[in-house]
C-alpha positions as CSV (number, residue, x, y, z in Angstrom):
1,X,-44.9,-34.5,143.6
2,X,-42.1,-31.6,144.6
3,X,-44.7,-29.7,146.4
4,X,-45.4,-32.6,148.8
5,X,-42.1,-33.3,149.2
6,X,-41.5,-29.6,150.2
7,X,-44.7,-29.5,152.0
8,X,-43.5,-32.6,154.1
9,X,-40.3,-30.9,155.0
10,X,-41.0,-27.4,155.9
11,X,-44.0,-29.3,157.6
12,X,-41.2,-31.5,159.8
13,X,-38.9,-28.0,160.3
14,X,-42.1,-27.0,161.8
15,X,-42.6,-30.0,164.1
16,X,-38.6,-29.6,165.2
17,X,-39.4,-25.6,166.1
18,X,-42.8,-26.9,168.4
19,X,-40.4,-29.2,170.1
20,X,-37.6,-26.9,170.4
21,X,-40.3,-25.1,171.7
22,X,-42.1,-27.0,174.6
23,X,-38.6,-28.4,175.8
24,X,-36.6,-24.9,175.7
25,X,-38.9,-22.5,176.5
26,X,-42.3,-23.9,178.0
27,X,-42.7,-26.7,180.4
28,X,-44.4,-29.1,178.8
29,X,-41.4,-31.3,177.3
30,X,-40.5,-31.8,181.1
31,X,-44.2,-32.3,182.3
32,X,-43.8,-35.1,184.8
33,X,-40.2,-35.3,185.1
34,X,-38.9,-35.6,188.3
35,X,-35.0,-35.7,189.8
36,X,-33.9,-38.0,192.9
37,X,-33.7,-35.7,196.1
38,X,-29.9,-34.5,195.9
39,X,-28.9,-35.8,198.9
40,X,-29.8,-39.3,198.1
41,X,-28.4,-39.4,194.4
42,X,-25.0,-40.6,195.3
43,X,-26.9,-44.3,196.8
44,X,-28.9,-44.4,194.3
45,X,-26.5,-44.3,191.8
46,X,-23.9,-46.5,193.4
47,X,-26.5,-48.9,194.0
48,X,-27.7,-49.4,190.3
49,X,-24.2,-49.4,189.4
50,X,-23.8,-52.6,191.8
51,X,-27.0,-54.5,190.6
52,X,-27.4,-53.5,187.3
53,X,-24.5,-54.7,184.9
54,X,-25.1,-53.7,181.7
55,X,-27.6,-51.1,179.8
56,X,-31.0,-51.5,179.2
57,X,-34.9,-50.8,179.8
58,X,-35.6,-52.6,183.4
59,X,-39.1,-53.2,184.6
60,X,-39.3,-53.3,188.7
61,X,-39.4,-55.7,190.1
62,X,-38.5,-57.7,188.3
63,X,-39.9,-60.9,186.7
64,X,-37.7,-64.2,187.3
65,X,-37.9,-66.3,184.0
66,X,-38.9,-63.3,182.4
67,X,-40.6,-63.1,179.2
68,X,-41.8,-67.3,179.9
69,X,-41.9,-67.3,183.5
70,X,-43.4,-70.2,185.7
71,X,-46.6,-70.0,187.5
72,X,-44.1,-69.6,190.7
73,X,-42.2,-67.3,189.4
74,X,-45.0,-65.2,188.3
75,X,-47.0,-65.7,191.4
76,X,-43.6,-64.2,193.3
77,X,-43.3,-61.2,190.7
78,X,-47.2,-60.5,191.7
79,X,-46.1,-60.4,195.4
80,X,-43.2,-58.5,195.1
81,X,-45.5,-55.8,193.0
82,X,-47.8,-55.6,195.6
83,X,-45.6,-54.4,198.0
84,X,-43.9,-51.9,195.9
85,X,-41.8,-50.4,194.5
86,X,-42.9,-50.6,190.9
87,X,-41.3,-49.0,188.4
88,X,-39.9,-48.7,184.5
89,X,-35.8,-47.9,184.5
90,X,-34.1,-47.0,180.9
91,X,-30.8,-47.1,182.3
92,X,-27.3,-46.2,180.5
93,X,-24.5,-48.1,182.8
94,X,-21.6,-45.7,181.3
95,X,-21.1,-41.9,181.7
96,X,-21.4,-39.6,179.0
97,X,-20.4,-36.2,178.2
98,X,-24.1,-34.9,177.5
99,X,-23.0,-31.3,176.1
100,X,-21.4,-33.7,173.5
101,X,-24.1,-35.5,172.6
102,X,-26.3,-32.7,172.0
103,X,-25.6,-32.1,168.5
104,X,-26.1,-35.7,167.6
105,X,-29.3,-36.2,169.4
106,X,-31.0,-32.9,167.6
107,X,-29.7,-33.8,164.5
108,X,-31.2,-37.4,164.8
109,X,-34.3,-35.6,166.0
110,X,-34.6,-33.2,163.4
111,X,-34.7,-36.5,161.0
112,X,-37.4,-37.9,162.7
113,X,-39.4,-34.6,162.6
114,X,-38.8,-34.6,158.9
115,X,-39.8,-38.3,158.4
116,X,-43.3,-37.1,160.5
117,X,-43.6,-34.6,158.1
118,X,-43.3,-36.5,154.5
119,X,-45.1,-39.2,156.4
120,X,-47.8,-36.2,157.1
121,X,-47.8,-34.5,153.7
122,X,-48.0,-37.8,151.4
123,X,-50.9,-39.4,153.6
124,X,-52.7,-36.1,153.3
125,X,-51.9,-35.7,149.3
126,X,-53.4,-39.7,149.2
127,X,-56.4,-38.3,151.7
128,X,-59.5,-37.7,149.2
129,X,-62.0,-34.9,150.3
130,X,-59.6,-33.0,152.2
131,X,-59.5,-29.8,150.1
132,X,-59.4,-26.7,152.3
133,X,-56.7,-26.0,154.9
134,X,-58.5,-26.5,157.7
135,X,-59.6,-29.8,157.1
136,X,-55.8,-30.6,156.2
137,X,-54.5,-29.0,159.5
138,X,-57.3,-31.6,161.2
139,X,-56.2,-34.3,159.4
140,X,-52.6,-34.0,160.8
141,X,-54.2,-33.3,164.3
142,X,-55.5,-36.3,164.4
143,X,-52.2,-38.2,162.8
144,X,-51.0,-36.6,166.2
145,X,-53.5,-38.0,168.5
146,X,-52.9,-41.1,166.7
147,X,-49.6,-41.2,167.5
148,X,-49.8,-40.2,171.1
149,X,-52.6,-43.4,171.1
150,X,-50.7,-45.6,169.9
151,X,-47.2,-44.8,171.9
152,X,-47.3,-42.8,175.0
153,X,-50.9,-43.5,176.2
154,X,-50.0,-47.5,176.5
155,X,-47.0,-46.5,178.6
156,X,-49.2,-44.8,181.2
157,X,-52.3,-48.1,181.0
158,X,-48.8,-50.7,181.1
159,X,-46.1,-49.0,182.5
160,X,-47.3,-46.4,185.7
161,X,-46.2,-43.4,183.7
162,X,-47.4,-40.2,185.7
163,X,-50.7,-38.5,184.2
164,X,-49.3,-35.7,184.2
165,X,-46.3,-36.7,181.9
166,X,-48.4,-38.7,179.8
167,X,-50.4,-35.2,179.3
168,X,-47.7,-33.8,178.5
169,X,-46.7,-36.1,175.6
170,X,-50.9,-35.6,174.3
171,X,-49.8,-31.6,174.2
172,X,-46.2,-32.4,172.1
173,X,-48.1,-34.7,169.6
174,X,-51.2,-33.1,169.1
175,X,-50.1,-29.5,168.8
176,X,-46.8,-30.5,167.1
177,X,-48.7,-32.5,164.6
178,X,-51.1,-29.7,164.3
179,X,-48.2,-27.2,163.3
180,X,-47.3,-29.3,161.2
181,X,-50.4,-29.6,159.2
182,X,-50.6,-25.9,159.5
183,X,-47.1,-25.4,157.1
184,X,-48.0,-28.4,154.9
185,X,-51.5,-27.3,154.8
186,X,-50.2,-23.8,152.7
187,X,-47.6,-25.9,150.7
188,X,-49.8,-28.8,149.6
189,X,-51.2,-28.0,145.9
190,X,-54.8,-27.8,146.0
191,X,-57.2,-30.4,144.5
192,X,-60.1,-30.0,142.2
């Protein structure tokens, strides 16, 4: 039982490294990602400022009556859509000192990594049949396609995210999964 416990966390050090990885030193954690033209920032953001009052995840435009709206209401959101612009907005009204928040968020990153991992390494010790390393380090490739499935790929059918950021998010969870499996893959006593 210790050796998938250590398997699971030197396999979720491993999935913090690949991210560190593809958002520090390659492109793909910023695949998609776009900034407002600097000359129009300053509108932009003194115009959400005026019409959005408090923090949240926005949908434009948006929906009157929204989550039970009437057949008018939806019948004027389907308009408005069709003219454009459409859009998903996770907006945070207040400021924040993001240097500051840096330690916090990788720390709280770091602990999800490690959750993937255990999650990983104890679905792979209940997995029967999986008994050499390679079919282990497949096994958590496909918990990472799984998890891209199930997460990012319905925010690019639902939500208009770009093909080229949701590509980007199939490259973090497959290959970061797969290192994964790779560490846990040498930990993990073998069966049989």
């Amino acid at each position: 039982m210790m050796r998938i416990w250590l398997a699971g966390l030197l396999g979720g050090v491993a999935m913090f490294v690949w991210g560190a990885l593809s958002h520090m030193v390659l492109p793909i954690g910023s695949m998609g990602l776009q900034s407002p033209p600097v000359e129009k920032e300053p509108a932009l953001l003194n115009s959400l400022r005026e019409a959005l009052p408090e923090s949240g995840v926005y949908f434009l435009p948006g929906m009157e009556g929204f989550p039970k709206p009437s057949a008018e209401q939806e019948a004027a959101y389907h308009a408005k859509a069709l003219v454009g612009p459409r859009g998903l907005l996770v907006y945070q009204r207040d400021g924040a000192d993001t240097q500051a928040l840096m330690p916090r968020q990788l720390v709280q990153q770091f602990v999800t990594c490690l959750g993937c991992g255990l999650l990983a390494a104890f679905l792979l010790a209940s997995a029967g049949g999986l008994n050499g390393y390679l079919p282990r380090v497949y096994f958590c490739t496909i918990l990472g396609l799984t998890a891209f499935l199930a997460s990012d790929a319905p925010n690019w059918i639902w939500y208009g995210y770009s093909s080229v950021h949701t590509f980007g998010k199939l490259l973090e969870n497959v290959i970061g999964f797969t290192c994964t499996g790779a560490v846990i893959g040498l930990v993990l006593p073998r069966r049989g």
